[in-house]
C-alpha positions in Angstrom: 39.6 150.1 15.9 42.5 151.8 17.7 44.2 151.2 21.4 41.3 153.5 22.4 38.2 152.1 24.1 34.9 153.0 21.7 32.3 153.6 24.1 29.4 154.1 21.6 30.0 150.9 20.4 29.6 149.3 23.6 28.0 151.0 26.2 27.3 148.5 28.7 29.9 146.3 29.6 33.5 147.2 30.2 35.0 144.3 29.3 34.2 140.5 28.0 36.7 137.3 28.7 37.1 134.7 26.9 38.6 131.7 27.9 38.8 128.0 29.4 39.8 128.7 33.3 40.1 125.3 35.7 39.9 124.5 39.2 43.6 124.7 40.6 45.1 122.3 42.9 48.1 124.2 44.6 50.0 122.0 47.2 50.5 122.3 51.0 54.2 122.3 51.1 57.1 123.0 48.3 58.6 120.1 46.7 58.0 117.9 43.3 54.5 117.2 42.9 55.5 113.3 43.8 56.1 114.4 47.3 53.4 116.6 48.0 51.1 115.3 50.7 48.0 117.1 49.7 46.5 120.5 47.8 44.2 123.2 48.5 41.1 123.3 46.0 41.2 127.3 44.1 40.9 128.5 40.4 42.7 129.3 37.8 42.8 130.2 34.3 44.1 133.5 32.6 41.3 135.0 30.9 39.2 134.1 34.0 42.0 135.7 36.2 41.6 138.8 34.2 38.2 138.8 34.4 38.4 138.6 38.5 40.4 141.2 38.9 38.2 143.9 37.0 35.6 143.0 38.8 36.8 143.4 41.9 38.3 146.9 40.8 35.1 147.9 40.0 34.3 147.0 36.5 31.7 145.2 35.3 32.9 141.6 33.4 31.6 138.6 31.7 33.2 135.7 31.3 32.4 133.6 28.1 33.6 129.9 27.9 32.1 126.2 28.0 32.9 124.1 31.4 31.6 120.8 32.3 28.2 119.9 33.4 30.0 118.6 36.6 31.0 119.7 40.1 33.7 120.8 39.2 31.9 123.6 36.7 29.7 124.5 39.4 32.5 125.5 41.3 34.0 127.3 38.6 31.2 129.2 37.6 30.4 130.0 41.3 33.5 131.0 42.3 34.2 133.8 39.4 30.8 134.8 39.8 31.3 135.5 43.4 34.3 138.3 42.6 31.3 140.0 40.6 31.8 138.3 37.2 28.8 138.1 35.0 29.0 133.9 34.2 25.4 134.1 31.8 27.7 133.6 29.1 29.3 130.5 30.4 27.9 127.2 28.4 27.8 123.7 30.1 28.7 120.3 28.3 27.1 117.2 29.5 29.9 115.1 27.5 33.0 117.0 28.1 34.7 117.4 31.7 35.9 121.0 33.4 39.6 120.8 33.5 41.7 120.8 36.2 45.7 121.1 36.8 48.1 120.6 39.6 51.2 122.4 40.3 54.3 122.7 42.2 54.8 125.8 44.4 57.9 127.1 42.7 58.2 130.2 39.9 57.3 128.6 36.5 60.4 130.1 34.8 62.2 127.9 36.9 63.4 124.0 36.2 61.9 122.8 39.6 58.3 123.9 38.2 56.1 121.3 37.7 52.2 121.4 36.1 50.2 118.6 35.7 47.3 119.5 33.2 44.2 117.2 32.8 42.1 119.4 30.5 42.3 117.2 27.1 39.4 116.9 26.0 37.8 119.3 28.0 34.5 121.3 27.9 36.7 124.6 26.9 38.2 122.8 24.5 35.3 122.3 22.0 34.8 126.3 22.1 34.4 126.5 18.2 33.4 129.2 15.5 29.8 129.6 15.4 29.2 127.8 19.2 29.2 131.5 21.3 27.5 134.1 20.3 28.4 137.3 19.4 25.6 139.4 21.1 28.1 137.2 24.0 31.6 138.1 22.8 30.9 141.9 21.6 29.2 143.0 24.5 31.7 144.7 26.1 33.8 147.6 25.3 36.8 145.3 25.6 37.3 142.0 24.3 40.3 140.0 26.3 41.7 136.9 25.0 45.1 135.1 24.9 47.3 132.7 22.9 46.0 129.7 25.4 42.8 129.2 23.9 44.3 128.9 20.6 46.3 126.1 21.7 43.9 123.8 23.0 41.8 122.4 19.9 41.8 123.1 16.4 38.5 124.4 17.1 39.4 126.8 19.5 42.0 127.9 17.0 39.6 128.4 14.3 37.7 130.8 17.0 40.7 133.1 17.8 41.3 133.2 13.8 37.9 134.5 13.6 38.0 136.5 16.5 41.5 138.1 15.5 40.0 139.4 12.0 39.1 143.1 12.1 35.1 143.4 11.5 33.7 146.7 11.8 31.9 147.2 15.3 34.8 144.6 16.9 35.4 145.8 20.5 38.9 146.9 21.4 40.6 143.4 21.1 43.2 142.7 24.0 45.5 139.6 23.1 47.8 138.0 25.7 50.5 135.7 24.2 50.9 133.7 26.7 53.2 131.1 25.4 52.7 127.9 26.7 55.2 125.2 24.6 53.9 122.1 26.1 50.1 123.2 24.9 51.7 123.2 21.5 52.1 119.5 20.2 53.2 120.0 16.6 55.5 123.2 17.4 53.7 125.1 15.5 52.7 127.7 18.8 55.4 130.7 17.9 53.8 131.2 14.6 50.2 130.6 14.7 50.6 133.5 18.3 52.5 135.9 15.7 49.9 135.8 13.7 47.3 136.3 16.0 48.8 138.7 17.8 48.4 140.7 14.5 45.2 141.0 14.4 44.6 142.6 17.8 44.6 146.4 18.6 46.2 145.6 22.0 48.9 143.1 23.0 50.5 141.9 26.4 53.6 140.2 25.3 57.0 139.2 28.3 60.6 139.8 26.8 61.1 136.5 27.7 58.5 134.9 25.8 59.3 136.8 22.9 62.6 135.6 22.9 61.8 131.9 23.5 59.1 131.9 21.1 60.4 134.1 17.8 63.9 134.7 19.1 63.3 138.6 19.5 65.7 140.7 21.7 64.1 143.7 23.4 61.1 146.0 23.1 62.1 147.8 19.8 62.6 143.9 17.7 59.4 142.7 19.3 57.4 146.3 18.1 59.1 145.5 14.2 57.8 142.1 14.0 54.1 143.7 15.5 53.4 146.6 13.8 49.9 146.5 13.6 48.1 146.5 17.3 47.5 150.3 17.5 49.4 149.4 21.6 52.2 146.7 22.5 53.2 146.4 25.7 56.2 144.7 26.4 56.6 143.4 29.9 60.1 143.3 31.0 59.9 141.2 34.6 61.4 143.0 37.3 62.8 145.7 35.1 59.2 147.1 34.5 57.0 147.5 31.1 57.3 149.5 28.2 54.4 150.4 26.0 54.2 151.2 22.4 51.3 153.1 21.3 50.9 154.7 17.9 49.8 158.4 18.0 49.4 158.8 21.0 51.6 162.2 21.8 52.6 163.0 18.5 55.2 162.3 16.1 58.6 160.7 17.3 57.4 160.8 21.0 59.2 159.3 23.6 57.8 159.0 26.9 59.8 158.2 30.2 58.9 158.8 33.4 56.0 159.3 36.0 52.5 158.8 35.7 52.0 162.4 34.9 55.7 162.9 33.8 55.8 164.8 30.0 57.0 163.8 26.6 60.9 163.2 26.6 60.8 163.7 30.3 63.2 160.8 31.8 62.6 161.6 35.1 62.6 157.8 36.2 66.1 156.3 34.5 63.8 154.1 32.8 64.5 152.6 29.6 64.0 154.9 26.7 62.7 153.6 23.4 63.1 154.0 20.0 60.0 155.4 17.6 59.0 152.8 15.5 55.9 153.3 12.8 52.9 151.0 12.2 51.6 149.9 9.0 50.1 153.2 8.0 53.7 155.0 8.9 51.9 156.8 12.2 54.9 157.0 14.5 54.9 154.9 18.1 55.3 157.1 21.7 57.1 154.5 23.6 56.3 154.8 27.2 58.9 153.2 30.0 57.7 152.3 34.0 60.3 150.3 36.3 58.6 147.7 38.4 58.3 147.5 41.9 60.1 146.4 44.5 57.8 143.2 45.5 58.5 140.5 48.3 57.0 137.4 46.1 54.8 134.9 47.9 54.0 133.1 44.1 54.6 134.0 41.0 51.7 132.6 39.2 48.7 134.8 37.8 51.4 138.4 38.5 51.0 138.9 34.0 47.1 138.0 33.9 47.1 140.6 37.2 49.4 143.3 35.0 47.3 143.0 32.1 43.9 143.7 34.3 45.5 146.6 35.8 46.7 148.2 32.6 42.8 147.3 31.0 41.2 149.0 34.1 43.1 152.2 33.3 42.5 151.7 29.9 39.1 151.9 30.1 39.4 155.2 32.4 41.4 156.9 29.6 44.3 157.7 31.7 47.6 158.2 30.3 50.2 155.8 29.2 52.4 155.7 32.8 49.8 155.6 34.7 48.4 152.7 32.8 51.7 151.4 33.5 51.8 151.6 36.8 48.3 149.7 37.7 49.6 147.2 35.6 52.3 147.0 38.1 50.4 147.7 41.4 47.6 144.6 40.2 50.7 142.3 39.7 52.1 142.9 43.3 48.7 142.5 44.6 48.8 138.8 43.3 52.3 138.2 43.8 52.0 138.7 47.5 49.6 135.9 47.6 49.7 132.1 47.2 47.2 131.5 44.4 46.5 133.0 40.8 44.4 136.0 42.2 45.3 138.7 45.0 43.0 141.5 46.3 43.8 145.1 44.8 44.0 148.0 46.2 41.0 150.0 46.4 40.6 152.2 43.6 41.6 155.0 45.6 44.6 154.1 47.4 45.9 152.7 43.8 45.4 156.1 42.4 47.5 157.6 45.3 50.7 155.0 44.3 50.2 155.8 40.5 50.3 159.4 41.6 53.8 159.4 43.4 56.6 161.1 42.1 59.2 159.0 40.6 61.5 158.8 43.6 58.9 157.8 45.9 57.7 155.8 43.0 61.2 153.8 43.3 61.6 153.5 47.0 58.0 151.5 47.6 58.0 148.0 49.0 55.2 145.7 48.6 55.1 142.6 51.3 52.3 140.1 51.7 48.8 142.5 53.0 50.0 145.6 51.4 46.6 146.1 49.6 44.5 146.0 53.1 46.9 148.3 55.1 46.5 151.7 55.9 48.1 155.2 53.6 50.9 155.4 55.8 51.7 151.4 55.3 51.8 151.6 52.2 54.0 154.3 52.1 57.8 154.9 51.0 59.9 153.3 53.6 
């Protein structure tokens, strides 16, 4: 499989999710989680929060994982289904609880952030080879995963090993690391993502974490220690994204620029990367976007968004920028919001951003209700 979608394959659904998600309590006011008074009931979970967002862009999703048999997983399963979700594939446990978390209002990346996880133990967590089914899992024409499922059982582990094997007839296999060190018990996180991360044809992966987690500096390190997924991208926080992708515009390409912009055309300033090769010495086109300019209600959920909005383009076969770029308009959309999920823009109107030249491209601001105002709104100030 390559970072193309195989619709013969898998002609009916776009893409399958798999994944524990939890109900979410986010508190009423900022402060440690000692202090807060009270929280709002919502949902979260990344896989799931990838899942929402395709569905309400228009794609049709299932979600695959195991929650309890509990009010809690009735609310779960009720509330993804109501974005559009297909939840058939969701299993219920009579012995294991739905997990749930608490946390702080502040950006996770900061010292202030606090998450309290109760999901030990939990329904998701005894997600195991052989207990979902594979007429489940390959479905779709894109199967989405990430490094937190791995992390919660040795179990679930043994799943994403399996999962992470090329098969013949896999779907495209989308793997977000999402590094998480305090799911990680033994230490052993950084190394069992690597290798994980191998196996997929297309991987989400922050600078950041890449640094904390293997101690690799920029794009062009990250893409030597990952040769294999036919499409890295690298997401860079408020500098942008840069995607790797291995024949995709010939040999030694380097693409910077707009949506539409042409090989070696470097019409944004963005960050121009190296060509790198992949195990079978094809050569990488390395594809640049700067983020926007975003006033940020809440952090959380902004890389589950990105990764939805670079799938949904994905699966429309647009070109590398433009994936890009609704990767980065499904991020604002949820960092204009309080919780884990935002409402995009309608296809349309995201189509009309992606379409902007570069300068107009750099000049948008996105504020809390972008996605519901008018053209003119939403337009360059």
């Amino acid at each position: 499989m390559t970072g193309t979608v195989d619709t013969d394959l898998h002609p009916g659904v776009d893409v399958v999710c798999l994944g524990e998600s939890m109900v979410t309590f986010l508190p009423s006011l900022p402060g440690r989680l000692a202090d807060v008074p009270s929280f709002a009931r919502t949902i979260g979970g990344a896989e799931s929060n990838v899942a929402c967002a395709l569905a309400a862009a228009g794609h049709t999703v299932t979600w695959v994982s195991r929650v309890g048999a509990d009010g809690f997983g009735d609310h779960l399963v009720d509330a993804i289904a109501a974005y559009g979700v297909d939840t058939s594939g969701v299993r219920r446990d009579p012995d294991r609880p739905t997990g749930i978390y608490f946390r702080t209002a502040t950006d996770r990346a900061t010292d202030a952030h606090e998450v309290a996880y109760y999901r030990a133990g939990s329904a998701a967590s005894a997600m195991a080879p052989g207990s979902l089914s594979y007429d489940d899992l390959w479905a779709g024409r894109v199967l989405h995963v990430s490094g937190i499922t791995a992390a919660l059982s040795d179990d679930c582990l043994a799943l994403m090993r399996e999962l992470t094997t090329r098969a013949p007839g896999r779907p495209l296999l989308s793997f977000d690391v999402n590094h998480r060190p305090g799911l990680w018990r033994d230490g052993s996180g950084a190394r069992v993502l690597l290798e994980l991360a191998r196996g997929a044809d297309l991987v989400f992966v922050g600078e950041d974490e890449a640094a904390e987690a293997w101690g690799l500096h920029g794009g062009d390190a990250i893409r030597a220690a990952l040769p294999e997924p036919a499409t890295l991208v690298v997401k860079r926080g408020s500098a942008g994204a840069t995607v790797y992708e291995r024949g995709a515009a010939g040999p030694g390409a380097t693409v910077d620029g707009g949506a539409n912009g042409g090989v070696g055309s470097g019409r944004d300033g963005g960050e121009r990367g190296s060509v790198g090769s992949g195990p079978d010495g094809g050569a990488d086109t390395v594809t640049s976007v700067p983020a926007l300019r975003v006033d940020v209600v809440a952090p959380v959920g902004a890389g589950d968004a990105f990764a939805a909005g670079f799938l949904s383009a994905t699966l429309r076969g647009l070109p590398a920028a433009a994936r890009l770029r609704h990767g980065h308009l499904m991020a604002a959309a949820t960092l204009t919001v309080p919780g884990d999920l935002g409402t995009p823009p309608s296809r349309a109107d995201a189509d009309r951003l992606v379409d902007l030249d570069d300068a107009a491209w750099g000049t948008l601001r996105l504020g809390p209700g972008w996605t519901a105002a008018t053209e003119q709104e939403v337009r360059t100030p």
